[in-house]
C-alpha positions as a Markdown table, in Angstrom:
| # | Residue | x | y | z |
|---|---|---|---|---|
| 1 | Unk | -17.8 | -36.7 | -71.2 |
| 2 | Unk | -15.5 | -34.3 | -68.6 |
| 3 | Unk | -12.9 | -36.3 | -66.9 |
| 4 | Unk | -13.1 | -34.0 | -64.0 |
| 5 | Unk | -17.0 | -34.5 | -63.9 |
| 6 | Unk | -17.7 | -36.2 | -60.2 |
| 7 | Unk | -20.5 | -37.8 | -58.8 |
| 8 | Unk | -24.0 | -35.8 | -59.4 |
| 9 | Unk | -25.3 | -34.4 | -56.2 |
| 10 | Unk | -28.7 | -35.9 | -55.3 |
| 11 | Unk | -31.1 | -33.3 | -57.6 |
| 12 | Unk | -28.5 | -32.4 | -59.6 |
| 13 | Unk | -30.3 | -34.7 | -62.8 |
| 14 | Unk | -33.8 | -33.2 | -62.9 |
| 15 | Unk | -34.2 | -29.6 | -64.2 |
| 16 | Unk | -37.7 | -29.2 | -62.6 |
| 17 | Unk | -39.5 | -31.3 | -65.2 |
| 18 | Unk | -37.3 | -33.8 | -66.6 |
| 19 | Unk | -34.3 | -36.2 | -65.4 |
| 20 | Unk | -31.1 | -36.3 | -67.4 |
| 21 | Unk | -27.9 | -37.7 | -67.2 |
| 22 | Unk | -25.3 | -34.6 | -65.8 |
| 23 | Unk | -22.0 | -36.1 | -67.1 |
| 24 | Unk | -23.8 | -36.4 | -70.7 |
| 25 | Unk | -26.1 | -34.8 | -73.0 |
| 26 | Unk | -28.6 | -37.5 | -72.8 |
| 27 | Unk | -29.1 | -41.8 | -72.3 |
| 28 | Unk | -30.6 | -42.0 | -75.6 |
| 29 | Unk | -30.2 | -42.0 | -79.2 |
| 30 | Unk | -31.3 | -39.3 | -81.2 |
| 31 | Unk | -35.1 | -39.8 | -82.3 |
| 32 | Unk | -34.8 | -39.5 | -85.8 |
| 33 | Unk | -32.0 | -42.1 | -86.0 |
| 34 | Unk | -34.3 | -44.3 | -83.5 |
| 35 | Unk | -37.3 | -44.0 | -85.8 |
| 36 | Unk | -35.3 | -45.0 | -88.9 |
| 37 | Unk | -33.9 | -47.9 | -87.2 |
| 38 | Unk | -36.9 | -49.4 | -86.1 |
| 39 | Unk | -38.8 | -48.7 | -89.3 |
| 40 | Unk | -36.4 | -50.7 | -91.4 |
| 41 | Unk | -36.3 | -54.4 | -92.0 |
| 42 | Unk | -35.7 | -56.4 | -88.4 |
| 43 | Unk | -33.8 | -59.5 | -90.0 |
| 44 | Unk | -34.9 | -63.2 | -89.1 |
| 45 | Unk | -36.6 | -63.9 | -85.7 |
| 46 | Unk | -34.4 | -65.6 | -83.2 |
| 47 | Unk | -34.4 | -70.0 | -83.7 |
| 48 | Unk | -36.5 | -71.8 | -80.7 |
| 49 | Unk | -34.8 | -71.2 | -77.5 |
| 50 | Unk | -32.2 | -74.1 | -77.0 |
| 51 | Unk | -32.8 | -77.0 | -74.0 |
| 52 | Unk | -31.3 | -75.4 | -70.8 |
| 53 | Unk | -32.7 | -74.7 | -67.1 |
| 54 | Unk | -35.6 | -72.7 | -67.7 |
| 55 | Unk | -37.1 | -75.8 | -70.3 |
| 56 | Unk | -36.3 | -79.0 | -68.4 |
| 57 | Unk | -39.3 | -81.3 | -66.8 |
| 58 | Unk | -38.3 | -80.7 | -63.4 |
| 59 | Unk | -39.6 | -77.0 | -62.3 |
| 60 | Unk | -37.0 | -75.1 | -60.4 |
| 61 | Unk | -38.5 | -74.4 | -57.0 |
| 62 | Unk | -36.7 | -72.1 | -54.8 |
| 63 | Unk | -36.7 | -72.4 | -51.0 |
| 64 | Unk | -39.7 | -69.9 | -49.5 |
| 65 | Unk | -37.0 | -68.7 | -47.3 |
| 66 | Unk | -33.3 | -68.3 | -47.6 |
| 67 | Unk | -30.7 | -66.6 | -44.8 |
| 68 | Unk | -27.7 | -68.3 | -47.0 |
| 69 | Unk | -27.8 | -65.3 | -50.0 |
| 70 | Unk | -28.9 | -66.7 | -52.8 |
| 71 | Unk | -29.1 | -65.1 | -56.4 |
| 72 | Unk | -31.6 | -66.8 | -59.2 |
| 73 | Unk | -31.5 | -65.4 | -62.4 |
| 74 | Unk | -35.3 | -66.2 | -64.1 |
| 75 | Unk | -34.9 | -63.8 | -67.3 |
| 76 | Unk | -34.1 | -60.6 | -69.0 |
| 77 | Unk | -33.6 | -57.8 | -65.9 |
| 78 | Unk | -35.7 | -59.9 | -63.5 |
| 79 | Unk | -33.4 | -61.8 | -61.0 |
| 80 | Unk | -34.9 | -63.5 | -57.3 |
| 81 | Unk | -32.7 | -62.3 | -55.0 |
| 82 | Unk | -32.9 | -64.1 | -51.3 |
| 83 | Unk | -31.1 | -63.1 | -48.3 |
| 84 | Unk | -31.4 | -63.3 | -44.1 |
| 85 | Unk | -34.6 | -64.6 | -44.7 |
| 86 | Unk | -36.0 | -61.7 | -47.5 |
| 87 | Unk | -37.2 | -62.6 | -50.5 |
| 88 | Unk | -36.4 | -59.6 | -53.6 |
| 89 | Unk | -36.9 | -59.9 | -56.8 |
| 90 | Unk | -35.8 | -57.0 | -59.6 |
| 91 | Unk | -37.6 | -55.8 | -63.0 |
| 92 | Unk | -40.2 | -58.2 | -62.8 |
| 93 | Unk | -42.0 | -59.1 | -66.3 |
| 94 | Unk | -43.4 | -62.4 | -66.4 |
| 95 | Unk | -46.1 | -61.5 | -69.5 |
| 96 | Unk | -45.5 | -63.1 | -72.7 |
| 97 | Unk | -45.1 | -59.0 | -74.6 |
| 98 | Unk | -43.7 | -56.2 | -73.3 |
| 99 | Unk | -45.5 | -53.3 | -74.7 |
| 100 | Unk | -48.5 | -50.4 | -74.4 |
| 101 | Unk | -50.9 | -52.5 | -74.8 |
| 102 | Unk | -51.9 | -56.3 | -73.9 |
| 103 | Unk | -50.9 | -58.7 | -76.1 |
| 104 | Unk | -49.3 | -56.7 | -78.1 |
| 105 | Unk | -45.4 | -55.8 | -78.3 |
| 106 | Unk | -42.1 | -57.7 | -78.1 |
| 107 | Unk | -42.6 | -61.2 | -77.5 |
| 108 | Unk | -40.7 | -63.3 | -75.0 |
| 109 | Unk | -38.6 | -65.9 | -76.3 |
| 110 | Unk | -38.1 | -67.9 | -73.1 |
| 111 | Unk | -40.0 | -68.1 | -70.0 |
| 112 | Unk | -39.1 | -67.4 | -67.0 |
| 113 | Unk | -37.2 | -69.8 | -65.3 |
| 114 | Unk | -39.3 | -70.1 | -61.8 |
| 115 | Unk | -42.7 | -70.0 | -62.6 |
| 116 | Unk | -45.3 | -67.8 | -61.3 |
| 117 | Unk | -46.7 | -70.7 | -58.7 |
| 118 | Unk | -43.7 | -71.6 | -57.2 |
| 119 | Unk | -42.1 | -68.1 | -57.1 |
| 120 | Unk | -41.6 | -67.3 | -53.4 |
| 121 | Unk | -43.6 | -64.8 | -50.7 |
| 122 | Unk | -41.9 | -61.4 | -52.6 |
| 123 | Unk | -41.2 | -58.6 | -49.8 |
| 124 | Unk | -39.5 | -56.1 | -51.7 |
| 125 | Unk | -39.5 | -55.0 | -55.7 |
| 126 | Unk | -37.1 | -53.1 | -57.1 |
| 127 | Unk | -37.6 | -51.1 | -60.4 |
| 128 | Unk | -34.5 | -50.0 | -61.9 |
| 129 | Unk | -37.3 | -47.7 | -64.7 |
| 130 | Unk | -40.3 | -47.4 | -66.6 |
| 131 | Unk | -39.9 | -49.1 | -69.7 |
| 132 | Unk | -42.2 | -52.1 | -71.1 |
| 133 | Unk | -39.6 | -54.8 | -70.5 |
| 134 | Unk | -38.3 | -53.8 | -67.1 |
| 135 | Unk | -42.1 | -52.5 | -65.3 |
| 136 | Unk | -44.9 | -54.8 | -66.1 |
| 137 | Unk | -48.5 | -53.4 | -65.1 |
| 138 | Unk | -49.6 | -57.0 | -65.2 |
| 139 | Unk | -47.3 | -58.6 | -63.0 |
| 140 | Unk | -47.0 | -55.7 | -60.5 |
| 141 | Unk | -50.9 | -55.6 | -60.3 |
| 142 | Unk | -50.5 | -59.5 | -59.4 |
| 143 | Unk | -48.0 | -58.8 | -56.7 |
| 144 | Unk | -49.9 | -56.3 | -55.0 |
| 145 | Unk | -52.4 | -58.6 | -54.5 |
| 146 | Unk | -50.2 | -61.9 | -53.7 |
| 147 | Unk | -48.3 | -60.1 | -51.7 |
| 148 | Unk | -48.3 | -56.7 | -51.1 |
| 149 | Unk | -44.5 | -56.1 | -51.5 |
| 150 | Unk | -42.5 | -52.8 | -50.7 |
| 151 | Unk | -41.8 | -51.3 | -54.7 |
| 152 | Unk | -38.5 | -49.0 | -54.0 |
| 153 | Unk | -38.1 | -47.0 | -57.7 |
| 154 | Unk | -36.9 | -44.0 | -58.6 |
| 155 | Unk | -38.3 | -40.6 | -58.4 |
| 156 | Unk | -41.5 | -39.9 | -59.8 |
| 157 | Unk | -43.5 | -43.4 | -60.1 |
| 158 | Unk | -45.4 | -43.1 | -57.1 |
| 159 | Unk | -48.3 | -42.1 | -58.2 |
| 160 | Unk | -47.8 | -45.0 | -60.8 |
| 161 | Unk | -47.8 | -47.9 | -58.3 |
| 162 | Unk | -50.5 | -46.4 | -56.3 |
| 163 | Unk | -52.7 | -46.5 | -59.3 |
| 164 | Unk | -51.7 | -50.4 | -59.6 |
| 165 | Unk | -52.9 | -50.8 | -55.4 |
| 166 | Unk | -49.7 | -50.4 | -53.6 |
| 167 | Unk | -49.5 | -48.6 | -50.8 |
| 168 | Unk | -46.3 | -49.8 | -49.6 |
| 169 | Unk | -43.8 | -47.4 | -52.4 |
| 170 | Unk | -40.3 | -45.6 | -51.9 |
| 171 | Unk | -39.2 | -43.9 | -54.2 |
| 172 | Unk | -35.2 | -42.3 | -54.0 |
| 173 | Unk | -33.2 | -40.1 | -55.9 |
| 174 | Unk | -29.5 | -40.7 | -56.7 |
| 175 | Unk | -27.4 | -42.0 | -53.5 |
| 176 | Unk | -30.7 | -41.6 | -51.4 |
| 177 | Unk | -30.7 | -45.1 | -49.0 |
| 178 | Unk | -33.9 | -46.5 | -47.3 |
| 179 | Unk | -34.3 | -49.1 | -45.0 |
| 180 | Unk | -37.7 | -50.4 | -46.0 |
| 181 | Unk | -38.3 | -54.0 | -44.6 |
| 182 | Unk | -35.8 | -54.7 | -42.2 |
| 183 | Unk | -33.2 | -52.4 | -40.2 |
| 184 | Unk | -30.1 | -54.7 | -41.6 |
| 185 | Unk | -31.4 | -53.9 | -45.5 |
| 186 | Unk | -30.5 | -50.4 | -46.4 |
| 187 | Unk | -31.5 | -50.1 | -50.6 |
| 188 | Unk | -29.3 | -47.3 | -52.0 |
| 189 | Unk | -30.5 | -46.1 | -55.6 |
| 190 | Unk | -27.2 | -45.1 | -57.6 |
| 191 | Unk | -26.8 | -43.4 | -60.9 |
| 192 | Unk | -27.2 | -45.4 | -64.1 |
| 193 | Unk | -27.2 | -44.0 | -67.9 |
| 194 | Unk | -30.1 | -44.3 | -69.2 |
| 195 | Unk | -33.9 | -42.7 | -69.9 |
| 196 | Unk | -37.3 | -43.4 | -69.4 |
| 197 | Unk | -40.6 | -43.4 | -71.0 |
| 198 | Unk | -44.2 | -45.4 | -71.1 |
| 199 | Unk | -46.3 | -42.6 | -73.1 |
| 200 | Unk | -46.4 | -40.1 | -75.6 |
| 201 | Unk | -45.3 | -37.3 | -73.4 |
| 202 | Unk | -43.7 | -38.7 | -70.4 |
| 203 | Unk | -40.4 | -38.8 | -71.3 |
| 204 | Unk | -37.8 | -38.5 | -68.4 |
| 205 | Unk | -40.4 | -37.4 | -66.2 |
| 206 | Unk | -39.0 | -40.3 | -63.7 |
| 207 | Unk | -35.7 | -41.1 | -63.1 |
| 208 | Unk | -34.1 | -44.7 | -63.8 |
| 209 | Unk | -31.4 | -45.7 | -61.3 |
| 210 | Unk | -29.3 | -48.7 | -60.3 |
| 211 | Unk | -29.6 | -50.1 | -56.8 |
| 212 | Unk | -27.0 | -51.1 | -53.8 |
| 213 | Unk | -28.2 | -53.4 | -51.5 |
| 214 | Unk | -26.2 | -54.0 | -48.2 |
| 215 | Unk | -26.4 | -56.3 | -45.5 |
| 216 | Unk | -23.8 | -56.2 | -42.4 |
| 217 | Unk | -21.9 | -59.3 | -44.1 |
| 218 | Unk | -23.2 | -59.1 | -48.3 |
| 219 | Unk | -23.5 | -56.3 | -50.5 |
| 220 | Unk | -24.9 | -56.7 | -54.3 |
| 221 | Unk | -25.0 | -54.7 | -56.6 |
| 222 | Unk | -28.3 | -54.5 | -59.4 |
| 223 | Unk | -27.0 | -51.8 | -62.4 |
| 224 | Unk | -30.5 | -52.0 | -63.9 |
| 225 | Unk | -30.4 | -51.2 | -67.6 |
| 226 | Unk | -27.8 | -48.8 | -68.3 |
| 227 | Unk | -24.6 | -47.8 | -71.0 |
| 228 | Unk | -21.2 | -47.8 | -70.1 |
| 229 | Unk | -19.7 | -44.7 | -68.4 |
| 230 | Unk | -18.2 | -42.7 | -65.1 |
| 231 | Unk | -20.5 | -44.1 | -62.3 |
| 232 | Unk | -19.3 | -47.6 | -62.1 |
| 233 | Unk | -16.1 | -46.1 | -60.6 |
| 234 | Unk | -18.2 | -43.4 | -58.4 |
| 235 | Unk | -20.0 | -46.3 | -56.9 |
| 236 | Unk | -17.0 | -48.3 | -56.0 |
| 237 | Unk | -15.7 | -45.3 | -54.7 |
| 238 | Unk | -18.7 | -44.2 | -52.5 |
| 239 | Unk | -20.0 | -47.5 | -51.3 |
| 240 | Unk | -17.4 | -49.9 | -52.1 |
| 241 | Unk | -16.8 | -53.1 | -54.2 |
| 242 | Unk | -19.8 | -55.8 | -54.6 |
| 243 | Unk | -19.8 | -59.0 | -53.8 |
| 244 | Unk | -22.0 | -59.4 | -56.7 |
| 245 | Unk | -23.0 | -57.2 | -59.5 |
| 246 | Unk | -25.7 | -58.2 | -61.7 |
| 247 | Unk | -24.9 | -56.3 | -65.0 |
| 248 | Unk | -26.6 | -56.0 | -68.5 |
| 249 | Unk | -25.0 | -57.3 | -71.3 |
| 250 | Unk | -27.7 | -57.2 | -74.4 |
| 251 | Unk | -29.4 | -55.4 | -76.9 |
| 252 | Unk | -26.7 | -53.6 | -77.8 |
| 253 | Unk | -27.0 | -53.5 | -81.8 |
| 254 | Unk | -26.6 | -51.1 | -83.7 |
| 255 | Unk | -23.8 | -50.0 | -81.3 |
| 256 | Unk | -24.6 | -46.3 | -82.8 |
| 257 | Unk | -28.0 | -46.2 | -81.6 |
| 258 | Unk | -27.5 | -48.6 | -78.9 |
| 259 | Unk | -24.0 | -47.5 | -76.9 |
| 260 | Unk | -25.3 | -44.6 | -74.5 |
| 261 | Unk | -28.4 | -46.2 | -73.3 |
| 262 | Unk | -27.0 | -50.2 | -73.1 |
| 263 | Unk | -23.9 | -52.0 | -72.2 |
| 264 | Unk | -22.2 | -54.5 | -74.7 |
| 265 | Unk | -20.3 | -57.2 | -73.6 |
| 266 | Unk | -16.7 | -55.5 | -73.5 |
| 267 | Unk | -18.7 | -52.0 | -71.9 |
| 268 | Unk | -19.9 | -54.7 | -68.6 |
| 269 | Unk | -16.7 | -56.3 | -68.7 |
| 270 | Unk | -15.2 | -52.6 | -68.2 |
| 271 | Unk | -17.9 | -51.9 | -65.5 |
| 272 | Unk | -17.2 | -54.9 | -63.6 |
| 273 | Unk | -13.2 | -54.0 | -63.8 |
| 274 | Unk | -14.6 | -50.4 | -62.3 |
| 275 | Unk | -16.5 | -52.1 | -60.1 |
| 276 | Unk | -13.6 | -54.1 | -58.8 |
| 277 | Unk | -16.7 | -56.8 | -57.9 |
| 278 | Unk | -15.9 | -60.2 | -56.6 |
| 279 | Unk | -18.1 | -61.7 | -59.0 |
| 280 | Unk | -20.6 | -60.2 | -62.1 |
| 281 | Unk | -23.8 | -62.4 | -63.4 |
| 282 | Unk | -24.8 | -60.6 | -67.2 |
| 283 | Unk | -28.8 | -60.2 | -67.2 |
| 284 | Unk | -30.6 | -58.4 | -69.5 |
| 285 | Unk | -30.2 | -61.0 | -72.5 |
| 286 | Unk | -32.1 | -63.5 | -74.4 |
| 287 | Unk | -35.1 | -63.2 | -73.1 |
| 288 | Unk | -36.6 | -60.3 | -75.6 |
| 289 | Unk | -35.3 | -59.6 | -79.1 |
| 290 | Unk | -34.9 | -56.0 | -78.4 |
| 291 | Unk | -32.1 | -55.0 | -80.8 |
| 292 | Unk | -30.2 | -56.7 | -83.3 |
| 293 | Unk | -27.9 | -58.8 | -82.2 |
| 294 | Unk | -28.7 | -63.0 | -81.6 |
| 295 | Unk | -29.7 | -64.3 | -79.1 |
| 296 | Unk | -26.5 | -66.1 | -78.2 |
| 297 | Unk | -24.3 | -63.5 | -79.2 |
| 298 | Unk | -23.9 | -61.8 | -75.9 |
| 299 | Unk | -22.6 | -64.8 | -74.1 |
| 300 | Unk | -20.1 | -65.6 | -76.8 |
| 301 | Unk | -19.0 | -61.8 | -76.8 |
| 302 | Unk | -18.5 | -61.7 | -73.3 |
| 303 | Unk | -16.2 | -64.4 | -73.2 |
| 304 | Unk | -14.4 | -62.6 | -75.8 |
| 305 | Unk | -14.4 | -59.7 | -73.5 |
| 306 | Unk | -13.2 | -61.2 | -70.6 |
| 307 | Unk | -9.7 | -62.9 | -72.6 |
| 308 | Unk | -9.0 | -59.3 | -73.9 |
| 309 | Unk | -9.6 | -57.8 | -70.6 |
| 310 | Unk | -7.6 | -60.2 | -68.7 |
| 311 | Unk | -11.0 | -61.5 | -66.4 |
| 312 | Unk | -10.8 | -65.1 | -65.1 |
| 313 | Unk | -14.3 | -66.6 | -66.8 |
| 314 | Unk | -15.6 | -67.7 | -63.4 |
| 315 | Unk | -15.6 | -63.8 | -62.0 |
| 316 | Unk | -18.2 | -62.7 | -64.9 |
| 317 | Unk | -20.9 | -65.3 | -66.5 |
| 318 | Unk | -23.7 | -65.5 | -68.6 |
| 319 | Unk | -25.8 | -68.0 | -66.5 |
| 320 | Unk | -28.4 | -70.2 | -67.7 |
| 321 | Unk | -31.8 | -69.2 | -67.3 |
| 322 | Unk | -32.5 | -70.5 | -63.8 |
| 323 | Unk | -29.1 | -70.6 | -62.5 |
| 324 | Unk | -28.3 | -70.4 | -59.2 |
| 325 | Unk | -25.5 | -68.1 | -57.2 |
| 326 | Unk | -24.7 | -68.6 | -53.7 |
| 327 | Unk | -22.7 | -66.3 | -51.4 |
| 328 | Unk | -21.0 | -68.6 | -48.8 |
């Protein structure tokens, strides 16, 4: 990685049939060292998911409508964001696998905190990329028809959400901004590290990004799934510092497959420090056994992180499934 690398130029990651990553040779592992990975033994299955706020008797029901901003996280990459009266919600996967086919894949180890009756009127999706446990055919074809969001993406799924019934679709390079439910909203997609792939022979044939969303008094920041490296610091510098950045911090191990596609711990805690964000919320954990670490790991290794690297333990949680933020 160049030091003197900047900020890609919107087009600059797509050679005319595939998306890359400019400041690196690729987001992924090599797929020899993938395939030997996955086809040796996985190690015990995570214990039952421990008592917290997405297992209690009383449902958590979030107001239909919120003009406070209000941030819930219900599981893995998917997070309800409310705010002046919008309702958005990122990576949403409510099916019980994430995989190719129904029924079949990873299974979910705890279920979303809000569930699917009470979960608000959504106006506006936002899919950070095309992989299994981030894009959900199932529960995009039920939002189409519940509610006929906006999906903003990256480049090239389109034609994928128009085969699920939407009409309503965006879709942005790098630094591209849309506006595309309210005049105050403006969505910016911003580079992430990563790759994408549903298929035999689609791979990087659409681009994975992070996304910026700004209000005249908020702005948030959702990094998507994503390693560790020079954008965090491009973004601060090009659209300034977050009042909240929702950051991965799992499935991370082995770190020698794992570091160029997915954050650990310490790599968020450095991302938020980039960042310079009031406050970071870690996603992207205990929802899926994905990778080999446990299932609690990544909450005990961020608070690690955040002693070595100096950051108060309120500026950067792992919440509870069904936690709530709210930005006064």
């Amino acid at each position: 990685m160049s030091a003197s690398f900047g900020p890609p130029r919107p087009g600059a990651n797509f050679d005319g049939r595939r998306f890359s990553n400019p400041w690196h040779d690729h987001g992924q592992t090599s797929r020899f060292g993938l395939w030997r990975w996955l086809l040796r033994p996985r190690g015990p299955d995570w214990p039952p998911a421990a008592p917290d706020a997405a297992n209690t008797d009383t449902p958590k029901i979030p107001p239909r409508r919120s003009h406070a901003p209000r941030v819930t996280w219900i599981g893995h990459a998917c997070v309800l964001i409310q705010i002046d009266g919008l309702n958005l919600i990122t990576d949403p996967v409510y099916a019980a696998r994430v995989g190719p086919l129904p029924g079949i894949g990873v299974r979910r180890h705890t279920p979303p905190a809000i569930d699917w009756h009470y979960l608000p009127p959504i106006d506006l999706v936002l899919i950070s990329h095309a992989h299994y446990d981030h894009l959900d055919r199932a529960t995009i074809t039920a939002l189409v028809r519940r509610d006929d969001p906006v999906f903003v993406a990256g480049l090239g799924l389109d034609a994928w959400f128009a085969r699920r019934g939407s009409r309503r679709i965006v879709t942005l390079d790098w630094w591209h901004s849309a506006r595309p439910t309210a005049e105050d909203l403006a969505i910016t997609a911003v580079p992430a590290q990563h790759w994408s792939r549903r298929g035999l022979f689609d791979r990087n044939r659409s681009l994975w990004a992070g996304f910026w969303i700004e209000t005249p008094e908020r702005r948030l920041y959702f990094a998507g799934d994503t390693g560790y490296g020079p954008h965090f610091r491009w973004i601060r510098e090009r659209l300034g510092t977050p009042d909240l950045a929702l950051l991965p911090i799992g499935a991370y191990e082995p770190r020698e497959l794992m570091r160029r596609q997915h954050m650990n711990p310490d790599d968020a805690v450095k991302a938020h420090r980039d960042l310079e964000a009031r406050r970071s919320v870690g996603i992207h954990f205990a929802t899926f056994k994905l990778t080999d670490e446990g299932r609690d790991q990544p909450a005990h290794d961020l608070a690690a992180a955040r002693q070595r690297h100096g950051v108060h333990d309120d500026a950067f949680v792992a919440p509870q499934f069904g936690q709530v933020f709210e930005l006064g």
